[in-house]
C-alpha positions in Angstrom: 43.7 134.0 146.5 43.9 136.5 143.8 46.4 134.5 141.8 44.6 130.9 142.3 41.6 132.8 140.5 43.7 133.9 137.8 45.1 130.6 137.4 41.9 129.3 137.4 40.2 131.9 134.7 43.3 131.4 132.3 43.2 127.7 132.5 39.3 128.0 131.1 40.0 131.1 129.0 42.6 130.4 126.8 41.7 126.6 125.3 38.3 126.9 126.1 38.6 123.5 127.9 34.9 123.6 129.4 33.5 121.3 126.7 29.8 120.6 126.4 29.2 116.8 126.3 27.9 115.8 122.4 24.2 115.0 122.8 24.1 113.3 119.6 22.7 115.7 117.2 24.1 118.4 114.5 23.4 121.9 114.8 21.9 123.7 111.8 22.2 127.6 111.5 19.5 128.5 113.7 21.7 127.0 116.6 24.7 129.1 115.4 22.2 132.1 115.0 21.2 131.7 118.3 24.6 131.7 119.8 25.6 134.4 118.2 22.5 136.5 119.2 23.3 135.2 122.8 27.0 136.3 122.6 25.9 140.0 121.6 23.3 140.1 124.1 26.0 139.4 126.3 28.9 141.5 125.6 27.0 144.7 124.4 28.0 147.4 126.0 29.8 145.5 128.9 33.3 146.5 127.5 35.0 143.2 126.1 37.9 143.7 123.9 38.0 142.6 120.4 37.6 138.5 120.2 39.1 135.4 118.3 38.7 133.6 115.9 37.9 135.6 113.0 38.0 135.6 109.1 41.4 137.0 108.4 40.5 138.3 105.1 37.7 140.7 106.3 39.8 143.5 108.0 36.7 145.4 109.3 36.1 146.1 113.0 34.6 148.2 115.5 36.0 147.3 119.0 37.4 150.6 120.8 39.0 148.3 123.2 42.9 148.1 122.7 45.8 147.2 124.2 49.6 147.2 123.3 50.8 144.3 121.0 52.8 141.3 122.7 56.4 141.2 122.2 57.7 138.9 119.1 57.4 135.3 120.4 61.3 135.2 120.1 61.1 137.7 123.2 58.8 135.4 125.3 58.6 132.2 127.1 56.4 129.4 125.2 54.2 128.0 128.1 51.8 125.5 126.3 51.1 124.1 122.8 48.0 122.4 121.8 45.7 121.7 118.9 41.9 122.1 117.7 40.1 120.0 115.0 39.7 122.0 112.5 40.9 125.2 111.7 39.1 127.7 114.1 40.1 130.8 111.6 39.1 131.2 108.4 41.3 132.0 105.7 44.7 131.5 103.4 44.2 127.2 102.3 42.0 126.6 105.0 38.5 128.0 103.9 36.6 124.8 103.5 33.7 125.0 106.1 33.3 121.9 108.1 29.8 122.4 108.7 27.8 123.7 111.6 28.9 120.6 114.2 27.0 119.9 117.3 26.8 123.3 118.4 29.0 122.5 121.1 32.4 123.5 118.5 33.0 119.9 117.5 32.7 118.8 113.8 32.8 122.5 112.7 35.5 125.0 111.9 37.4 125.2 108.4 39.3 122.3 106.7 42.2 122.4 104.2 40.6 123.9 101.0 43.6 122.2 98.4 43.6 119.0 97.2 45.6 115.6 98.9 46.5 112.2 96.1 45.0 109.5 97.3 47.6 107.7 98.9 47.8 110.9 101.6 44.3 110.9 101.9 44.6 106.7 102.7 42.6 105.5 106.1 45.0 105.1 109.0 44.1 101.8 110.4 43.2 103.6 113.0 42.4 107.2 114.6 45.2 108.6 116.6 44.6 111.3 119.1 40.9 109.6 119.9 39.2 111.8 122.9 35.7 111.6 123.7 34.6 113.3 120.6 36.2 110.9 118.3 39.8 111.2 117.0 41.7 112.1 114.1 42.3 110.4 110.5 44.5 111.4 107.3 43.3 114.1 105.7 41.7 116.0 108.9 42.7 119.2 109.6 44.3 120.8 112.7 45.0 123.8 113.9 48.0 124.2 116.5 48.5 127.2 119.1 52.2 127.8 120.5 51.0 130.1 123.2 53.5 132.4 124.6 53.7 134.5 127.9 55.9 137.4 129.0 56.1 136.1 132.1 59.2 134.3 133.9 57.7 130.5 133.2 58.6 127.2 131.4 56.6 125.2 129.4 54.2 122.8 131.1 50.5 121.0 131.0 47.5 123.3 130.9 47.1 127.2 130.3 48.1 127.6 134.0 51.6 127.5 132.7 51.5 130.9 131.9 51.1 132.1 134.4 53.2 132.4 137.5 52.9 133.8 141.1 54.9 136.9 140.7 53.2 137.8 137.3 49.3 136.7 137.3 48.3 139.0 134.3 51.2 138.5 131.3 50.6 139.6 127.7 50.3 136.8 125.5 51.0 136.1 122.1 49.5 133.0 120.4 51.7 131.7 117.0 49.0 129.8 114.9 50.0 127.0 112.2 47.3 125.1 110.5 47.9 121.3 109.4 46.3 118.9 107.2 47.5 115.3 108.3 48.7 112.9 105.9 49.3 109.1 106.1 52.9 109.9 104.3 55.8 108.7 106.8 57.8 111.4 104.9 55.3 114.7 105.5 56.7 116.3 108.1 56.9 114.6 111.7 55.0 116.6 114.3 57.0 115.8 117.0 60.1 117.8 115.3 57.2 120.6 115.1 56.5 120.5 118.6 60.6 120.0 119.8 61.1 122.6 122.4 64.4 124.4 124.0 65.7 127.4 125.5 67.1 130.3 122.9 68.6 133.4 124.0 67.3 132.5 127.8 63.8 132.2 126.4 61.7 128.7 126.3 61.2 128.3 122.3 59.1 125.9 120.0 62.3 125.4 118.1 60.7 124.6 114.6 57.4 126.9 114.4 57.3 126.6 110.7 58.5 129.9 108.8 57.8 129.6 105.7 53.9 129.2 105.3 53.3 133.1 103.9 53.0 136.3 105.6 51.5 135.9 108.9 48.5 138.1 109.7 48.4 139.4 113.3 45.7 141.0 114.9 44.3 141.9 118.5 41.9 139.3 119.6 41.3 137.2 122.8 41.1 133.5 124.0 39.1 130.9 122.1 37.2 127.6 122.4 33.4 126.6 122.1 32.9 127.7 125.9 32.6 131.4 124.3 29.9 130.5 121.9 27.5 132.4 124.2 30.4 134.7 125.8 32.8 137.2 125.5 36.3 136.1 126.3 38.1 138.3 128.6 41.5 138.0 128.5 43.9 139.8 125.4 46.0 138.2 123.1 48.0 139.2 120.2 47.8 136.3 117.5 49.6 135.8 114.4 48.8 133.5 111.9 49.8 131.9 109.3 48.2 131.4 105.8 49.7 128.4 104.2 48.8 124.8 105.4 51.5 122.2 105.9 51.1 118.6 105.3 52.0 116.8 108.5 52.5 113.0 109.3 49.6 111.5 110.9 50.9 108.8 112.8 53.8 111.3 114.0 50.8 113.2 115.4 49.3 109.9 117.1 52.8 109.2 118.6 52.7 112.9 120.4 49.2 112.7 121.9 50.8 109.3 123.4 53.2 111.7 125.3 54.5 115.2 125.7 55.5 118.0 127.9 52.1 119.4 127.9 49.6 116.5 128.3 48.0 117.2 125.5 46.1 113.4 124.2 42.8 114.9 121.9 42.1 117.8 119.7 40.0 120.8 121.3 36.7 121.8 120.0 36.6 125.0 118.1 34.3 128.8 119.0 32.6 129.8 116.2 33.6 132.7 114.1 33.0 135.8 115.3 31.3 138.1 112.7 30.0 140.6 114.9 32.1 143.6 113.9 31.5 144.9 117.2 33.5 142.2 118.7 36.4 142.6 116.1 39.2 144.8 116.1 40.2 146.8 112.6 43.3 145.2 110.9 45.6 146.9 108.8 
């Protein structure tokens, strides 16, 4: 029993997967000023740890809750990848903000903040990745999570692969790559991105890019637009990176049509979190 509800809380906690149906209208701050009132009222003094996502260039934070730093991802088992539109930190090349959304964490985020030519920038003929918020087109940004777990697992669909029944409460590591899709069949194909195998006895991401700047890591928690209003409880230790990389659209459309992880759509994003009671300190 005590397992199935762990299963059941890391499934919601880490992607944030409880999406809030668009009612057809765009937030303005006052919404975002109300969910962030709502999510200090609700995690004052109630003991959450330090949350995600966060500007990576403020290095300020309060939160006297800590725990011990997750093992280097090479020392771990990668248990899911997905993606969210738009970058959910801010920071590095992605500090465009996409505007305040719906208020439900669609439309919003951070977008590539350098420049694309014209012909990368070029209309697909279609969107790729379409979900019931839309889909995505050359020139969107995205930003990917390679979640890992230190427990015995292998990489599957949904969160709940990180889990397994001799280890319901793993430390987790999340390796965080943002991308700015291209229509350019020689960017870099996403599915070579997403390749994965085992190294060393560990389940790898075999090509988590390593050479987009020094990656900033920090103790933070789950994300996704179901925290708006809510603390997230469950630790992770992130690390990412500040460089964007140009990826190829339609290699992107050609993995939503298929993968390990049944992954078809981007996620939504959580709003920053600028409450520097909710943030850890970074060195």
């Amino acid at each position: 029993m005590k397992n199935a509800l762990a299963l059941s809380v890391l499934s919601v906690a880490l992607t944030g997967v409880v999406q809030a149906r668009d009612e057809g209208h765009h937030a303005g701050e006052a919404t975002i000023a109300a969910q962030n009132s709502a999510l200090e009222k609700n995690t004052d003094g109630k003991g959450y740890g330090p949350q995600s996502p966060r500007d990576l260039a403020n290095k300020k934070g309060q939160n006297q809750r800590t725990f011990s730093a997750a093992p280097a991802y090479q020392q771990m088992n990668l248990c899911n990848i997905h993606f969210h539109k738009n970058a959910e930190h801010k920071g590095g090349e992605f500090t465009t903000y996409a505007g305040h959304g719906d208020g439900h964490g669609f439309e919003s985020g951070y977008k590539y903040s350098g420049k694309l030519t014209a012909n990368e920038s070029r209309h697909l003929d279609a969107e790729v990745c379409r979900g019931e918020h839309g889909g995505l087109q050359a020139g969107d940004t995205i930003e990917l999570h390679y979640v890992h777990s230190s427990a015995q697992v292998s990489p599957g669909a949904t969160l709940n692969s990180c889990l397994s029944e001799a280890d319901a409460n793993p430390q987790l590591r999340v390796e965080a790559q943002v991308f700015v899709l291209v229509n350019d069949p020689k960017a870099t194909d996403f599915g070579d991105l997403t390749k994965v195998g085992e190294v060393n006895g560990y389940h790898q991401a075999l090509n988590i890019p390593a050479n987009m700047g020094k990656s900033v890591q920090y103790a933070g928690s789950t994300t996704g637009p179901a925290y708006n209003e809510k603390g997230s409880p469950l630790q992770v230790s992130w690390s990412v990176r500040p460089r964007v990389m140009k990826v190829n659209a339609q290699s992107v459309g050609e993995w939503c049509k298929g993968n390990t992880f049944k992954e078809d759509h981007a996620h939504g994003v959580r709003n920053l979190v600028v409450n520097e009671k909710l943030l850890s300190r970074m060195k």
